[in-house]
MDTraj code that builds the backbone (N, CA, C; nanometers):
import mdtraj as md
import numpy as np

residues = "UNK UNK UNK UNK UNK UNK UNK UNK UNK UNK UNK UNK UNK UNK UNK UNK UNK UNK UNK UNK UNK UNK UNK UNK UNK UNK UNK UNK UNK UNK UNK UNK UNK UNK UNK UNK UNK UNK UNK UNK UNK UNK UNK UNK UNK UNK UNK UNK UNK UNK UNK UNK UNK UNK UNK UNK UNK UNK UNK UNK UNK UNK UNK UNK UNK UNK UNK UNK UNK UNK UNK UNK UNK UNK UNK UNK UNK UNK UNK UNK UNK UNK UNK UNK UNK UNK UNK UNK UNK UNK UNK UNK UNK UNK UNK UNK UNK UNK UNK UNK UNK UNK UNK UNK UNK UNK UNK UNK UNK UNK UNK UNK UNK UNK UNK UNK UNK UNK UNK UNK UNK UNK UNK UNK UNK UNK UNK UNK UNK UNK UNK UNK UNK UNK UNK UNK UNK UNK UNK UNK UNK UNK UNK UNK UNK UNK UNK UNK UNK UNK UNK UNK UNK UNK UNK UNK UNK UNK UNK UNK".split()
xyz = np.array([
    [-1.2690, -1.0845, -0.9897],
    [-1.3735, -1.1535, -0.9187],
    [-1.4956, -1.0626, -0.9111],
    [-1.6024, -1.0974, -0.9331],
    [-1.7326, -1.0396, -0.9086],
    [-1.7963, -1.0654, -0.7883],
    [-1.8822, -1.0131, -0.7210],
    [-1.9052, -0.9541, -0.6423],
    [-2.0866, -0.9791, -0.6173],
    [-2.1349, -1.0704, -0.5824],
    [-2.3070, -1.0355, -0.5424],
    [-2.3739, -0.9825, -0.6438],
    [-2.4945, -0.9510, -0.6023],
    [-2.5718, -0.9174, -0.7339],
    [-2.5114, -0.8141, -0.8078],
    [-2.4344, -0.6991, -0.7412],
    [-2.3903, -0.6335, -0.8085],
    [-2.3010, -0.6051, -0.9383],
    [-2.2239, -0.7134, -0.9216],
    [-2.1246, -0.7762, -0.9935],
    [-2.0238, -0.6614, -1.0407],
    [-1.9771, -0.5484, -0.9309],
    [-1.8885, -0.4926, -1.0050],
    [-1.7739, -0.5763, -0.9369],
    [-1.6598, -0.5380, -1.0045],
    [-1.5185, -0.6008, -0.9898],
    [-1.4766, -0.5296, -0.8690],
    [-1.4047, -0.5716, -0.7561],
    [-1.3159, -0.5723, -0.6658],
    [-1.1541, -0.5067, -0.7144],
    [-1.1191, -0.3834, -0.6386],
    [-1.0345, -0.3039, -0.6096],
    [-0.8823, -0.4057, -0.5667],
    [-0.8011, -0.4616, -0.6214],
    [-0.6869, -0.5305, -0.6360],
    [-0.5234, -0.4670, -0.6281],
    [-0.4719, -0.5458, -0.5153],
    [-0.3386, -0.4426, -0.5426],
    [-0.2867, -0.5291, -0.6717],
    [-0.2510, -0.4154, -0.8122],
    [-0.2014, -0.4547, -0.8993],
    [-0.1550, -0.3335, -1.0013],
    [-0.1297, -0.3410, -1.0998],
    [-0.0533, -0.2715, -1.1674],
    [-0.1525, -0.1408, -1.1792],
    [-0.2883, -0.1241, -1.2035],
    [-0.4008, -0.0323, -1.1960],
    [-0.3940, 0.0549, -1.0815],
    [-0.3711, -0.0136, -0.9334],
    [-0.3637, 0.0597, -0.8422],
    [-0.2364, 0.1330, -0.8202],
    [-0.1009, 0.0441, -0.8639],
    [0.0023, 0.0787, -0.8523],
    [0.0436, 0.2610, -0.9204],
    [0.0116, 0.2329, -1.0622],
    [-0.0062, 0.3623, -1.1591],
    [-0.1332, 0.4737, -1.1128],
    [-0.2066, 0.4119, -0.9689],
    [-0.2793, 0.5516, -0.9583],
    [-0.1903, 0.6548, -0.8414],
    [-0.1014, 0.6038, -0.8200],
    [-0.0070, 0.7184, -0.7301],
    [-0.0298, 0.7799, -0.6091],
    [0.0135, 0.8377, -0.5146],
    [-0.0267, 0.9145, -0.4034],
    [-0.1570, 0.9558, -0.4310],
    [-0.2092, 1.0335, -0.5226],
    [-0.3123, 1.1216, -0.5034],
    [-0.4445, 1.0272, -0.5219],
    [-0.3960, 0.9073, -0.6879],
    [-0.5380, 0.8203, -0.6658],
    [-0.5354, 0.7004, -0.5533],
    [-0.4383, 0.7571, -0.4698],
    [-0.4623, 0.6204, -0.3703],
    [-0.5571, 0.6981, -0.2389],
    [-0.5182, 0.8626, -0.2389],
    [-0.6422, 0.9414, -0.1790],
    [-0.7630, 0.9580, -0.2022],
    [-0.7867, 0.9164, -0.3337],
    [-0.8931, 0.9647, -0.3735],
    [-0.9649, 0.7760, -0.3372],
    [-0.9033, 0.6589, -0.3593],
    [-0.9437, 0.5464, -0.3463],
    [-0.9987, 0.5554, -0.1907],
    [-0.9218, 0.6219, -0.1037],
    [-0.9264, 0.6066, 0.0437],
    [-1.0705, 0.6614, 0.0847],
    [-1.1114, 0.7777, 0.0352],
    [-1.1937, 0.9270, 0.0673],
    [-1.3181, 0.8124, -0.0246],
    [-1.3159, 0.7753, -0.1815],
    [-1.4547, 0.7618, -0.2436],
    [-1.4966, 0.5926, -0.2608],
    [-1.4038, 0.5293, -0.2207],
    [-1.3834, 0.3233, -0.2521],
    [-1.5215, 0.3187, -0.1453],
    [-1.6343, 0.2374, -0.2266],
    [-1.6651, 0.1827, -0.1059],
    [-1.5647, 0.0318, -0.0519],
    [-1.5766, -0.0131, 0.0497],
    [-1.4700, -0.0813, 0.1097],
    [-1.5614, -0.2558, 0.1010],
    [-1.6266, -0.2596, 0.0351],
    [-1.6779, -0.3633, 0.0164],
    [-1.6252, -0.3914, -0.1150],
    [-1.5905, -0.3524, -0.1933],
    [-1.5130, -0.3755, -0.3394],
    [-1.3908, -0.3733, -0.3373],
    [-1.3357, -0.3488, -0.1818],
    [-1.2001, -0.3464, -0.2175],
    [-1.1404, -0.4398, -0.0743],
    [-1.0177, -0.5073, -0.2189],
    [-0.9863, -0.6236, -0.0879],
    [-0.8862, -0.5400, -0.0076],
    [-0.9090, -0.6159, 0.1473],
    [-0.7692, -0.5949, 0.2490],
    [-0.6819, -0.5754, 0.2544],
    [-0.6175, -0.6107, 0.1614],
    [-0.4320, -0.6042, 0.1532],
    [-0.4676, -0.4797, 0.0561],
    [-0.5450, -0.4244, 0.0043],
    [-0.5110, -0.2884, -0.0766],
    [-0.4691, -0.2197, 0.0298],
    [-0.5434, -0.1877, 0.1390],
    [-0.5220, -0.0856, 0.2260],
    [-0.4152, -0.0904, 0.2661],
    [-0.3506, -0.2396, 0.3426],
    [-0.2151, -0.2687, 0.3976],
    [-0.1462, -0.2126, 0.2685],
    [-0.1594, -0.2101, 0.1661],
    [-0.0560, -0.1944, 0.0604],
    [-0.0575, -0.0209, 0.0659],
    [-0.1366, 0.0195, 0.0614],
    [-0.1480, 0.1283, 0.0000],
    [-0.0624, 0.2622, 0.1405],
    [-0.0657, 0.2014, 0.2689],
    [-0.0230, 0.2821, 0.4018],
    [0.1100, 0.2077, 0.4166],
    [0.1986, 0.1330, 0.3103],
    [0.3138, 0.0736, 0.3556],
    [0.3847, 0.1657, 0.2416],
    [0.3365, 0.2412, 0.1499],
    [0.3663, 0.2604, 0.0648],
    [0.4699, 0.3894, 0.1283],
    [0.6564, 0.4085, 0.0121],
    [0.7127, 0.5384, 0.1019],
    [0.6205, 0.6485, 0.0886],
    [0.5803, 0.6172, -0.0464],
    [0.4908, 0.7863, -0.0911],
    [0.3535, 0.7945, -0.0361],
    [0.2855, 0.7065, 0.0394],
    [0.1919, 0.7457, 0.1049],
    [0.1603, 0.8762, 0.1656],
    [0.0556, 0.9308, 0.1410],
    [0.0132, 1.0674, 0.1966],
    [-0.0095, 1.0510, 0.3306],
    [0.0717, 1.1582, 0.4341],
    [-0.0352, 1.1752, 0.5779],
    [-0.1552, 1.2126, 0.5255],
    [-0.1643, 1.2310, 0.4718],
    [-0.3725, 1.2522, 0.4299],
    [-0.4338, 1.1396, 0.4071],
    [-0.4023, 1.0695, 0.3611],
    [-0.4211, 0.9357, 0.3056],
    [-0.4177, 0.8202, 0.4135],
    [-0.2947, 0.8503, 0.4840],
    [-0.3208, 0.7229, 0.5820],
    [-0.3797, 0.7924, 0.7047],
    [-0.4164, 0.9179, 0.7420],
    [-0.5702, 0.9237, 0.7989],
    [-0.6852, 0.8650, 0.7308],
    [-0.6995, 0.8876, 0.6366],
    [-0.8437, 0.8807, 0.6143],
    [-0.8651, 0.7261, 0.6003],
    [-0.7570, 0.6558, 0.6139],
    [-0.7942, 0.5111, 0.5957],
    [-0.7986, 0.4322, 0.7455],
    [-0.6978, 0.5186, 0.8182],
    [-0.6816, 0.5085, 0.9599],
    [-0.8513, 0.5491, 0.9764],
    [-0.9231, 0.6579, 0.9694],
    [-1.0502, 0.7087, 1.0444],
    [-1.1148, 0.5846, 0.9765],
    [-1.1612, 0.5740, 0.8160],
    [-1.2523, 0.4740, 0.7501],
    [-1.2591, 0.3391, 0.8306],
    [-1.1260, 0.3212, 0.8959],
    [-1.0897, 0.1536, 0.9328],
    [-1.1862, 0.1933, 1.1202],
    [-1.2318, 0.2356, 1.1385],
    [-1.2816, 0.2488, 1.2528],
    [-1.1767, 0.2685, 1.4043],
    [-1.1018, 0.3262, 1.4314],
    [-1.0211, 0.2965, 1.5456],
    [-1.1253, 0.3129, 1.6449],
    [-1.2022, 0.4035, 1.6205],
    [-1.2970, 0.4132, 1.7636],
    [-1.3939, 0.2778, 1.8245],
    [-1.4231, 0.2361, 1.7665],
    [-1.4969, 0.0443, 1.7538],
    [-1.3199, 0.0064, 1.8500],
    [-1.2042, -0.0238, 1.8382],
    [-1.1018, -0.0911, 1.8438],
    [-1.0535, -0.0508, 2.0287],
    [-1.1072, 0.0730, 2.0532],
    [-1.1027, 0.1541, 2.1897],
    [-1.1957, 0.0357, 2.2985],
    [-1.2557, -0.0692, 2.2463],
    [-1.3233, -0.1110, 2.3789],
    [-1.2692, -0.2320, 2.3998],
    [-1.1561, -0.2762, 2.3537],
    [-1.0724, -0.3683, 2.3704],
    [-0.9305, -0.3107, 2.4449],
    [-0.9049, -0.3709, 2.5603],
    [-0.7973, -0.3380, 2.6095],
    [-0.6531, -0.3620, 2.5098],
    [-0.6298, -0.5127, 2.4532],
    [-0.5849, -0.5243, 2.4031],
    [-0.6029, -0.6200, 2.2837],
    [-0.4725, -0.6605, 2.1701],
    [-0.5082, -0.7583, 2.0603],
    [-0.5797, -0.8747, 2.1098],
    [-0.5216, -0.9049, 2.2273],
    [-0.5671, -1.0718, 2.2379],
    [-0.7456, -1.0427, 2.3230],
    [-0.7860, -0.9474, 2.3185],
    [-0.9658, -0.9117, 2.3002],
    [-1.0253, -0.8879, 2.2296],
    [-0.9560, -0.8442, 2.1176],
    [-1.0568, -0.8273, 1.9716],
    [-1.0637, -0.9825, 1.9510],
    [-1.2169, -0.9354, 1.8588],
    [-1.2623, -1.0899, 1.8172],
    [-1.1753, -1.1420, 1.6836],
    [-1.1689, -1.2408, 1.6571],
    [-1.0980, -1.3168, 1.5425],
    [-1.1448, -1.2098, 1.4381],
    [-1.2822, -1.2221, 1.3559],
    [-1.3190, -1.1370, 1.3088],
    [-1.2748, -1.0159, 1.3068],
    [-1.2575, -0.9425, 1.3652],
    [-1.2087, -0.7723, 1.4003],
    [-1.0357, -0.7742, 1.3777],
    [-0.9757, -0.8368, 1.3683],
    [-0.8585, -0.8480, 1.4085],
    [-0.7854, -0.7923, 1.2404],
    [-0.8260, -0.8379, 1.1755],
    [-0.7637, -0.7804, 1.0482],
    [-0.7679, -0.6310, 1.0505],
    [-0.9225, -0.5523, 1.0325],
    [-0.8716, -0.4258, 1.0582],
    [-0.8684, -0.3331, 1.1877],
    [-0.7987, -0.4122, 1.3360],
    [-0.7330, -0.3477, 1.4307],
    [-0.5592, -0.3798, 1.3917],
    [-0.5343, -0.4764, 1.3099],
    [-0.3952, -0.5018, 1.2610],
    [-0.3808, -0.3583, 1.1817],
    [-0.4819, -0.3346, 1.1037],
    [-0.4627, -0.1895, 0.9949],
    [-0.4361, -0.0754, 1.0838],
    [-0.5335, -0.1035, 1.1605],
    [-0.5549, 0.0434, 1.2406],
    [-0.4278, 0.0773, 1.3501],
    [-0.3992, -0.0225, 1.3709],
    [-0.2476, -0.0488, 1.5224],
    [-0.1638, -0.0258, 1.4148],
    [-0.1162, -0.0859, 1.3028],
    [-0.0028, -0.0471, 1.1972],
    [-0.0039, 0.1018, 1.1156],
    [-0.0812, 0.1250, 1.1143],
    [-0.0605, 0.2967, 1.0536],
    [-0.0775, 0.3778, 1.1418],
    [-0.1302, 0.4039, 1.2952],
    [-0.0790, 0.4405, 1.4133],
    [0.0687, 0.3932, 1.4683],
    [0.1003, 0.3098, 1.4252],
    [0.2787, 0.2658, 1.4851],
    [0.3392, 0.3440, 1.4020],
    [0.2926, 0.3387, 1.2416],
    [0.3697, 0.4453, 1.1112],
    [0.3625, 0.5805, 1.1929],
    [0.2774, 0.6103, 1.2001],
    [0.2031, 0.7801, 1.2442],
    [0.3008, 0.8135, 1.3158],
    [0.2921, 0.7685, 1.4412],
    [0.3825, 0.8167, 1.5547],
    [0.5082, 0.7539, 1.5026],
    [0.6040, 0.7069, 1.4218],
    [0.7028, 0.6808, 1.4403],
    [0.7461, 0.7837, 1.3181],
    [0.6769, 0.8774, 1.2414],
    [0.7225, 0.9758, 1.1511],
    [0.6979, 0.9051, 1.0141],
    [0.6861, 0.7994, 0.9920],
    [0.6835, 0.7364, 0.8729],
    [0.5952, 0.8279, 0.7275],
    [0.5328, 0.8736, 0.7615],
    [0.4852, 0.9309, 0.6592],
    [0.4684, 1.0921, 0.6488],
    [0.5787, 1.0795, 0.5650],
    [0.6565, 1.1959, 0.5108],
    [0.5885, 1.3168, 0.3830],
    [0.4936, 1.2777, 0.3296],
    [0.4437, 1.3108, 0.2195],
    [0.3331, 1.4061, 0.2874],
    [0.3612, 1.4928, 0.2414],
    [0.2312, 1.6035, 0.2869],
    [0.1458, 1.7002, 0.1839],
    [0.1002, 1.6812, 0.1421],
    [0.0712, 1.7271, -0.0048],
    [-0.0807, 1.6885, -0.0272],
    [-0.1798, 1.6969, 0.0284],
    [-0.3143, 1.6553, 0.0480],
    [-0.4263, 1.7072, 0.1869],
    [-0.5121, 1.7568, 0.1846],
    [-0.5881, 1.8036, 0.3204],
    [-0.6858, 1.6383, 0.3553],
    [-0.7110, 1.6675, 0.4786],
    [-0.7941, 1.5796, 0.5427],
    [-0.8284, 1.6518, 0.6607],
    [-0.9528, 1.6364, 0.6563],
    [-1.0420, 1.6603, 0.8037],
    [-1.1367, 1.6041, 0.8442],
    [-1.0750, 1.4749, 0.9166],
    [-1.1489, 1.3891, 0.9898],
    [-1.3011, 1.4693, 0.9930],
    [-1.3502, 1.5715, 1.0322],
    [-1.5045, 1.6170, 1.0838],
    [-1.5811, 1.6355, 0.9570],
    [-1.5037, 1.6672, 0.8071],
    [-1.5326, 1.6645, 0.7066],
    [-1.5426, 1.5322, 0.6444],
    [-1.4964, 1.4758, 0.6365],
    [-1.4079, 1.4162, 0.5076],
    [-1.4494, 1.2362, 0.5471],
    [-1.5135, 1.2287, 0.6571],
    [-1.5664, 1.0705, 0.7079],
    [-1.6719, 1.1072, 0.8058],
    [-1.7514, 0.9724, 0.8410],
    [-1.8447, 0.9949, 0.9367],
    [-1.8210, 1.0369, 1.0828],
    [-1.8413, 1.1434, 1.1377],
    [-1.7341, 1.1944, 1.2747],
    [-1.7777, 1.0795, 1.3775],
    [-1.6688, 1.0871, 1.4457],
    [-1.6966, 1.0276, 1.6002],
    [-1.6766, 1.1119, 1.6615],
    [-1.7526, 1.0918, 1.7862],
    [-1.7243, 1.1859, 1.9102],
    [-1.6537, 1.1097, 2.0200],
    [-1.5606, 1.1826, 2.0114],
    [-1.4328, 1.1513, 2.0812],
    [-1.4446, 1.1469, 2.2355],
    [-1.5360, 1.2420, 2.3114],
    [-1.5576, 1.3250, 2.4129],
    [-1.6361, 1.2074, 2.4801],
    [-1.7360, 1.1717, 2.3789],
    [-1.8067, 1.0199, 2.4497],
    [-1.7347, 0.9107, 2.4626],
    [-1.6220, 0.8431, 2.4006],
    [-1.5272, 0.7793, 2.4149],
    [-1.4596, 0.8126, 2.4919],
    [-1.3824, 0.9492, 2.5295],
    [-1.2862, 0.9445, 2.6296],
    [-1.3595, 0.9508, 2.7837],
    [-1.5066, 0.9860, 2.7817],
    [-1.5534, 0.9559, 2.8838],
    [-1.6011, 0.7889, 2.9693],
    [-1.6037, 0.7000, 2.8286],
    [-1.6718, 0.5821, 2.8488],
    [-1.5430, 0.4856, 2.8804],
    [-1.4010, 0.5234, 2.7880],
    [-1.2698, 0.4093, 2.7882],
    [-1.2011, 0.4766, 2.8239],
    [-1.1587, 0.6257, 2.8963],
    [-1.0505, 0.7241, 2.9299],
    [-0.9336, 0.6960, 2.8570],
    [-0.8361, 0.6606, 2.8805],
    [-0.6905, 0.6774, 2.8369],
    [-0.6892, 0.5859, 2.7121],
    [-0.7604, 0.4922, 2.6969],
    [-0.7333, 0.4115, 2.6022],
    [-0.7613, 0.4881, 2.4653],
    [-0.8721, 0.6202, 2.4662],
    [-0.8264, 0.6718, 2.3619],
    [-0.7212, 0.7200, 2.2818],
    [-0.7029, 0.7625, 2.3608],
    [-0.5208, 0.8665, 2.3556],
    [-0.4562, 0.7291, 2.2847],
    [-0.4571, 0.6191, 2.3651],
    [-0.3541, 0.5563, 2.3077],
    [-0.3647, 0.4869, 2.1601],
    [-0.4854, 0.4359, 2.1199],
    [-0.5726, 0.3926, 1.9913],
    [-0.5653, 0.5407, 1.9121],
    [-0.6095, 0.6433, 1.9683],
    [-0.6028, 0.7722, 1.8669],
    [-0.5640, 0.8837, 1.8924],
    [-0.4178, 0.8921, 1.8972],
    [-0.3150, 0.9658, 1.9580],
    [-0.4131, 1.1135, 1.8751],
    [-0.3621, 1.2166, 2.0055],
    [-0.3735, 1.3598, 1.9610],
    [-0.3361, 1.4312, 1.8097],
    [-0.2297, 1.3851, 1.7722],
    [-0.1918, 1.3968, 1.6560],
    [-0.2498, 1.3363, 1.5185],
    [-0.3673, 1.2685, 1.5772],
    [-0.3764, 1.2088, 1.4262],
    [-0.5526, 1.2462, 1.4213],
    [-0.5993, 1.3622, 1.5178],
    [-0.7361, 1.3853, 1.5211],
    [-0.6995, 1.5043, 1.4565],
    [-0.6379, 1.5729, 1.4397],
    [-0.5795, 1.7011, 1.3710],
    [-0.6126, 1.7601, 1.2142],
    [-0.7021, 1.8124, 1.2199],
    [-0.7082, 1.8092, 1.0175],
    [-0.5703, 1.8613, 0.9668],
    [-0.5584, 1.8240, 0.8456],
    [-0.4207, 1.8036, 0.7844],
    [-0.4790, 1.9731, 0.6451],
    [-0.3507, 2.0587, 0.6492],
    [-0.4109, 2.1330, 0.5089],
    [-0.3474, 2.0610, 0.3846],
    [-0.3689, 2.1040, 0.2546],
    [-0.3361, 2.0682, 0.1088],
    [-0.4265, 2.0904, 0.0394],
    [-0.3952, 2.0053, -0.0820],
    [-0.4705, 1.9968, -0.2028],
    [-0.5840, 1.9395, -0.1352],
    [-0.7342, 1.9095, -0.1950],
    [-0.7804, 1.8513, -0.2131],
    [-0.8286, 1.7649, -0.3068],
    [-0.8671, 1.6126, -0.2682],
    [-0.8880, 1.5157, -0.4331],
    [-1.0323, 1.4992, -0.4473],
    [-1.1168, 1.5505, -0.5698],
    [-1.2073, 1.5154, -0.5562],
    [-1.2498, 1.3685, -0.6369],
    [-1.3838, 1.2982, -0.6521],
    [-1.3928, 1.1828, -0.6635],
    [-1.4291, 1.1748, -0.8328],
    [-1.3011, 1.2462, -0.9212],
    [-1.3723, 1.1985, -1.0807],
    [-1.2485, 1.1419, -1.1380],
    [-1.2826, 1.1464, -1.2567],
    [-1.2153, 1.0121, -1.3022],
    [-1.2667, 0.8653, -1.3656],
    [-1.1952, 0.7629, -1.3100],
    [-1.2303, 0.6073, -1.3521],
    [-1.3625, 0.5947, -1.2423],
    [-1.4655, 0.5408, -1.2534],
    [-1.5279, 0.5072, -1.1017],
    [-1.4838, 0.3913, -1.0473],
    [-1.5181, 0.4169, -0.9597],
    [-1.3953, 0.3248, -0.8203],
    [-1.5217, 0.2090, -0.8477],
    [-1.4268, 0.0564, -0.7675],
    [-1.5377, -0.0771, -0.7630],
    [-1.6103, -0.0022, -0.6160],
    [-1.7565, -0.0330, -0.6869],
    [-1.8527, -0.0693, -0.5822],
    [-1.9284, 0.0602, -0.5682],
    [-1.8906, 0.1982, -0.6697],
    [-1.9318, 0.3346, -0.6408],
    [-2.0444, 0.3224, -0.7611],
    [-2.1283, 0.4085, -0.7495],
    [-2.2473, 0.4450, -0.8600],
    [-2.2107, 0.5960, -0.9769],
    [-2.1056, 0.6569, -0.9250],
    [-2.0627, 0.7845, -0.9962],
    [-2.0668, 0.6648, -1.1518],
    [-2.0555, 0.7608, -1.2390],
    [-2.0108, 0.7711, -1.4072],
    [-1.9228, 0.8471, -1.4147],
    [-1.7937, 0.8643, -1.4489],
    [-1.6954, 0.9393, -1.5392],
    [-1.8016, 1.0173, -1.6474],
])
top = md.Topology()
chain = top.add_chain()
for i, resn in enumerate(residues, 1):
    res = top.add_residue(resn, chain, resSeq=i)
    for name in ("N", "CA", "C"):
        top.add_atom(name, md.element.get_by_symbol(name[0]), res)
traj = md.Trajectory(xyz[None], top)
């Protein structure tokens, strides 16, 4: 499917994404813009066993949890919003329940995405941070790092 004036092609869970593995599903997470890539990639890509804890941060931070903090609960997010607080509540339920086992990649939230300040949030919604963005998952992660070459991702301006 094409896409607006732009007309690049849309990011698909399919055999392309499947064969890019833990590391190009980091590198999809860190360089995709998210307008080329449909919804269920992400659900696909953080259900995955081999998913990176690096990886499902950075899709956890990209997906906004901090926006998701001014809702007490699901049934207050708007219809709209609700798809990615479903992302963001499901790879926080993974997180804390150990699910992702794969460690083999760095991430640092203050690096690696646009930061939030946490400090203004926990002053404005108190506890509800903690619970939307447990201590453990503000933590930079060490490893490899992936940088963004290769195929170019839908919706990016890089050239291979």
């Amino acid at each position: 499917m094409l896409h607006g004036a732009d007309a690049r092609p849309r990011l698909r869970v399919d055999a392309r994404l499947r064969e890019l593995g833990p590391d190009g599903w980091h590198r999809v997470a860190l360089y995709a813009n998210w307008d080329f890539v449909e919804p269920e990639v992400w659900r696909w890509i953080v259900a995955q066993p081999d998913c990176d804890r690096a990886t499902a941060l950075a899709i956890f931070w990209q997906a906004g949890p901090d926006h998701y903090v001014a809702f007490a609960d699901r049934e207050r997010v708007p219809p709209v919003s609700r798809d990615g607080y479903e992302l963001v509540t499901s790879i926080r339920d993974r997180w804390l329940a150990g699910a992702y086992r794969r460690a083999e990649l760095a991430f640092d939230r203050t690096r690696d995405i646009t930061p939030v300040d946490l400090d203004a949030l926990e002053r404005r919604y108190g506890d509800r941070v903690a619970r939307m963005i447990p201590p453990s998952m503000r933590a930079p992660l060490p490893g490899r790092r992936i940088a963004d070459d290769g195929t170019p991702l839908p919706g990016t301006l890089r050239r291979s």
